[in-house]
C-alpha positions in Angstrom: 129.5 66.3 80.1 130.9 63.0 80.6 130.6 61.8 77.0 132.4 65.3 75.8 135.4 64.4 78.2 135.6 60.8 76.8 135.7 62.0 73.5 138.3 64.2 74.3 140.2 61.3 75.5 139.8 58.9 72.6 141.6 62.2 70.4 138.1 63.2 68.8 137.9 66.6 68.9 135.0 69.4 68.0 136.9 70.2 64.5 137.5 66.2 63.7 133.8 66.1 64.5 132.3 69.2 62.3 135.4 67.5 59.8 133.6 64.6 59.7 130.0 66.1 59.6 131.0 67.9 56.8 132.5 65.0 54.7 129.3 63.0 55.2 126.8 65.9 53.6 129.2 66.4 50.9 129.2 62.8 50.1 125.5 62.2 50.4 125.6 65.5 47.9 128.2 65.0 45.8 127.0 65.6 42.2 124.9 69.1 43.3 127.8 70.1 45.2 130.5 69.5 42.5 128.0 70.5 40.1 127.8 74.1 41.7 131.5 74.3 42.0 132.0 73.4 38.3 129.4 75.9 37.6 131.1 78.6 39.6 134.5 77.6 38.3 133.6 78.2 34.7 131.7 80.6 35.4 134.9 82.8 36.7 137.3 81.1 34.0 134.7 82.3 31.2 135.0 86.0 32.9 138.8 85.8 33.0 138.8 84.9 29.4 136.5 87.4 28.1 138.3 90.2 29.9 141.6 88.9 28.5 140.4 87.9 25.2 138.7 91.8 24.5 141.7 93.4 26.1 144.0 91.3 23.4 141.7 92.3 20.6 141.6 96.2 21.4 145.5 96.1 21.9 145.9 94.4 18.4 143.4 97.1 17.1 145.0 99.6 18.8 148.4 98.4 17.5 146.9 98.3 14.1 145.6 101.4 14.0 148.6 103.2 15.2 151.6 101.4 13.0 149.5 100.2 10.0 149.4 97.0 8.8 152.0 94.9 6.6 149.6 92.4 4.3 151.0 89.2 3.4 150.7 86.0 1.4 149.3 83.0 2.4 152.7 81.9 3.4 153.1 84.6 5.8 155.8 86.3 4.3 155.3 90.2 3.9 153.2 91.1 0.2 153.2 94.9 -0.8 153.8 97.8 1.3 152.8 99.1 4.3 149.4 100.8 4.6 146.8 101.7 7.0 142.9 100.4 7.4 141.3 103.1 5.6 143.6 102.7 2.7 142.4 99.1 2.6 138.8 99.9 3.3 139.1 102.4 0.8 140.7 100.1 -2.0 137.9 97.1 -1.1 135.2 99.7 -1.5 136.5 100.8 -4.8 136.7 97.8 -5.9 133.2 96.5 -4.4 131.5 99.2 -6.2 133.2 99.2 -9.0 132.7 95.3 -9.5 130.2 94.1 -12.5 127.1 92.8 -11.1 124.2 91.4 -13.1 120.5 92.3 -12.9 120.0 90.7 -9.6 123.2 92.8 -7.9 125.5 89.5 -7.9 128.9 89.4 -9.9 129.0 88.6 -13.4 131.3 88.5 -16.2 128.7 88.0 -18.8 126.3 89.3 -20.8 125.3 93.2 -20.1 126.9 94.2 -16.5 127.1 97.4 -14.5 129.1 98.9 -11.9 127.8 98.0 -8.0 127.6 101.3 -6.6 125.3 101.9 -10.0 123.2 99.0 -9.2 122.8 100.0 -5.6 121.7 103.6 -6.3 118.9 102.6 -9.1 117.8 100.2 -6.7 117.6 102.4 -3.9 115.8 104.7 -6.0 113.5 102.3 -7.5 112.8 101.3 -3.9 112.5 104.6 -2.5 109.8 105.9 -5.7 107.9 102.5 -5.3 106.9 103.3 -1.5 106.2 107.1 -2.7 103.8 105.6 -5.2 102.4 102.9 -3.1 101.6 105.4 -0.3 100.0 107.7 -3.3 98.2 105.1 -4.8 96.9 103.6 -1.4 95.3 107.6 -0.7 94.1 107.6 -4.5 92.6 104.6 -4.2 90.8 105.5 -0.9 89.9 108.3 -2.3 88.1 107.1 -5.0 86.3 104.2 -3.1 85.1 107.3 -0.5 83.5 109.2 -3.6 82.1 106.5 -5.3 80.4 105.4 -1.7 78.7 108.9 -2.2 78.0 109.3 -5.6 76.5 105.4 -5.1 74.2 106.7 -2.3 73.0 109.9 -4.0 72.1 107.6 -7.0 70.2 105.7 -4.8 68.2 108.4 -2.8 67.4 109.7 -6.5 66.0 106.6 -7.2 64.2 106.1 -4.5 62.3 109.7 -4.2 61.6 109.6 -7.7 
C-alpha cells in the first residue's frame, strides 16, 4: 500500500498509469494497430460511398424516367427535343437492326449486305436446325452402329455353325 500512496503523491495516478500502459502497446504495435484502423476506416468510407453513390444513381434514373431526357451535343448545349428512354431504346434498336452487316454479322458498306435483325434470325435458325440435326444424326448414327453390331454377330454365328 505504501508504494500506491507515494505514487499518489508524486501526481501519478491509476488513469496516467493505464494512459501510459496503453501508449506503450500501441507503440510496440503500431503498424497492426494503424493497419486495423485504416482497414476499418475504409472499410466504413467504402459503405458510405456505395450507399450514396446507388442512391444518386436511382434518383437520376428515377428523375430520368419521370421528366424524360433532353440529349445534347458534345458541347452540352441542348440537341433535338425532348423524349423519353424507350423512345431512344426504341430509335437505337431500329437502327441496330436495320444496320447493314456483312456475312460475319459486323457492319459493312460494301459488297452484298443485309439488315441485322435479318442476319440474327437466319443465324438463330441456322443454329437452332444444326443442333436438331446434330442430336438426329447422333441417334442415327447410334442407331446404325447398334444394327450393324448385330447383323456383324449373326454373320458370324452363321459362319461359325456352318
Amino acid at each position: 500500500m505504501e508504494a500506491v500512496e507515494v505514487l499518489k503523491a508524486m501526481g501519478i495516478t491509476e488513469d496516467k498509469i493505464i494512459e501510459s500502459c496503453v501508449d506503450a502497446v500501441l507503440c510496440e504495435n503500431d503498424s497492426y494497430v494503424s493497419r486495423s484502423v485504416r482497414e476499418l476506416v475504409s472499410a466504413k468510407i467504402e459503405k458510405a460511398f456505395d450507399g450514396l453513390i446507388g442512391e444518386k444513381i436511382a434518383e437520376a434514373v428515377d428523375e430520368i424516367l419521370a421528366n424524360g431526357y433532353q440529349p445534347v451535343d458534345e458541347w452540352g448545349s441542348p440537341k433535338g427535343e425532348r423524349t423519353t428512354l424507350r423512345e431512344l431504346v426504341q430509335k437505337r434498336a431500329i437502327v441496330y437492326l436495320t444496320e447493314k452487316v456483312g456475312t460475319d454479322g459486323k457492319a459493312t458498306t460494301y459488297g452484298s449486305s443485309i439488315p441485322r435483325g435479318e442476319y440474327l434470325a437466319k443465324k438463330a435458325a441456322e443454329d437452332a436446325m444444326s443442333y436438331e440435326v446434330k442430336q438426329e444424326l447422333s441417334k442415327s448414327v447410334e442407331a446404325a452402329k447398334a444394327e450393324l453390331k448385330s447383323k456383324v454377330a449373326n454373320h458370324i454365328m452363321q459362319m461359325l455353325l456352318k
